[in-house]
C-alpha positions in Angstrom: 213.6 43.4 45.1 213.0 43.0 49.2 210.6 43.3 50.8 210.0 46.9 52.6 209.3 47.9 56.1 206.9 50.6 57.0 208.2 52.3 59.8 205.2 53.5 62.9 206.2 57.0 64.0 204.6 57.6 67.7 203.7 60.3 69.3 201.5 63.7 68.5 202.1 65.4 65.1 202.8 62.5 62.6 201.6 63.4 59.1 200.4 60.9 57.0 199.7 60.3 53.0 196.7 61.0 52.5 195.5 58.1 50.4 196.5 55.4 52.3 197.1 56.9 55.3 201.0 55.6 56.1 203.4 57.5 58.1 205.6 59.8 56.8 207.2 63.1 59.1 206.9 64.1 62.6 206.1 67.5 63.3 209.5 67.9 65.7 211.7 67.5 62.4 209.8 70.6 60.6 212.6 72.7 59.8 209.8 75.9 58.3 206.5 76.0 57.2 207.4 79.1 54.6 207.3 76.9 51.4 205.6 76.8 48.3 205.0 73.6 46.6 203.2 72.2 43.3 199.6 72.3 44.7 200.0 75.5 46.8 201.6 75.6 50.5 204.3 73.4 51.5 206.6 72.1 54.6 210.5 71.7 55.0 211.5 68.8 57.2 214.8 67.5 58.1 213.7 64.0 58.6 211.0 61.4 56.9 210.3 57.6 56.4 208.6 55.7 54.0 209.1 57.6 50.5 210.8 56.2 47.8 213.0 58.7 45.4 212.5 59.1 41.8 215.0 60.4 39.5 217.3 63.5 39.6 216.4 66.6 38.3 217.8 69.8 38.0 214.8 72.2 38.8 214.5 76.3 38.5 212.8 77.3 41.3 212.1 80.8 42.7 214.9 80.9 45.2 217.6 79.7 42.2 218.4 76.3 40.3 218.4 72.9 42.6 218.9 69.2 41.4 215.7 67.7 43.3 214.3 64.0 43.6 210.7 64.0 43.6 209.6 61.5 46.6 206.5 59.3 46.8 204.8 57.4 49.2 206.4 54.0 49.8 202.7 52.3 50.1 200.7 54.0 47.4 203.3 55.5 45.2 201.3 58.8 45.5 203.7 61.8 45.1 204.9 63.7 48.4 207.2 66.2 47.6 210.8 66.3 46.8 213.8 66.2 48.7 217.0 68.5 47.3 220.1 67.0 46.6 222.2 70.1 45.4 221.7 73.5 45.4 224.4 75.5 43.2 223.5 79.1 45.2 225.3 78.7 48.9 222.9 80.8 50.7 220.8 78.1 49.6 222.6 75.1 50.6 221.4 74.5 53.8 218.3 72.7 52.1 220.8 70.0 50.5 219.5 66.5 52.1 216.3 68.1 53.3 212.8 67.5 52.5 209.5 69.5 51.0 206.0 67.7 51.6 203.2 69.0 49.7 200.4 69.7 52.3 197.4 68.9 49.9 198.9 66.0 49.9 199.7 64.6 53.6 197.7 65.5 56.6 197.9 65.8 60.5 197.3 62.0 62.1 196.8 63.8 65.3 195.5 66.3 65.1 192.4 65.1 62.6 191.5 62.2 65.7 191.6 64.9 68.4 188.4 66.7 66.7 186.6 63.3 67.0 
């Protein structure tokens, strides 16, 4: 196995893992904020960096049946989230190749040093 690069996202609005603190999404690729995780409210971006993907697995969820990959920080190996790979109800399929961050489990870079 190589070795990985970490990609540095500039800019306001990057959220972070929370353990080690590694950049992983940029507020301007939040696609909605209406989600509901694991460990309580979640986010829906269209873009992210530094997560590895675990297995497939097909998931029931409250909005129908979805074959996820749960993702994990690329530093830490902390879970993230998940990103969906298929969703088997069209209205639904708009989420295929899109990804779910816990929040309890990434935070706001920028905004957490602006109170400072």
């Amino acid at each position: 196995m190589g070795y990985m690069h970490q990609a540095f996202l500039g800019g306001k609005g990057i959220y972070a893992c929370r353990d080690c603190h590694t950049h992983i999404a940029q507020r301007s690729c939040i696609e909605s904020r209406q989600y509901t995780g694991q460990y309580g409210r979640a986010i829906l971006f269209t873009d992210i960096v530094n997560v590895r993907a675990g297995q497939e697995d097909k998931r029931s969820m409250t909005t129908g049946v979805h074959i996820v990959r749960d993702i994990y920080c690329m530093r830490c190996n902390k879970y993230v989230g998940w990103t969906y790979i298929k969703a088997f109800e069209a209205d639904q399929r708009f989420k295929e190749g899109k990804f779910i961050l816990e929040r309890e489990v990434i935070y706001d870079i920028t905004r957490d040093w602006e109170v400072y």
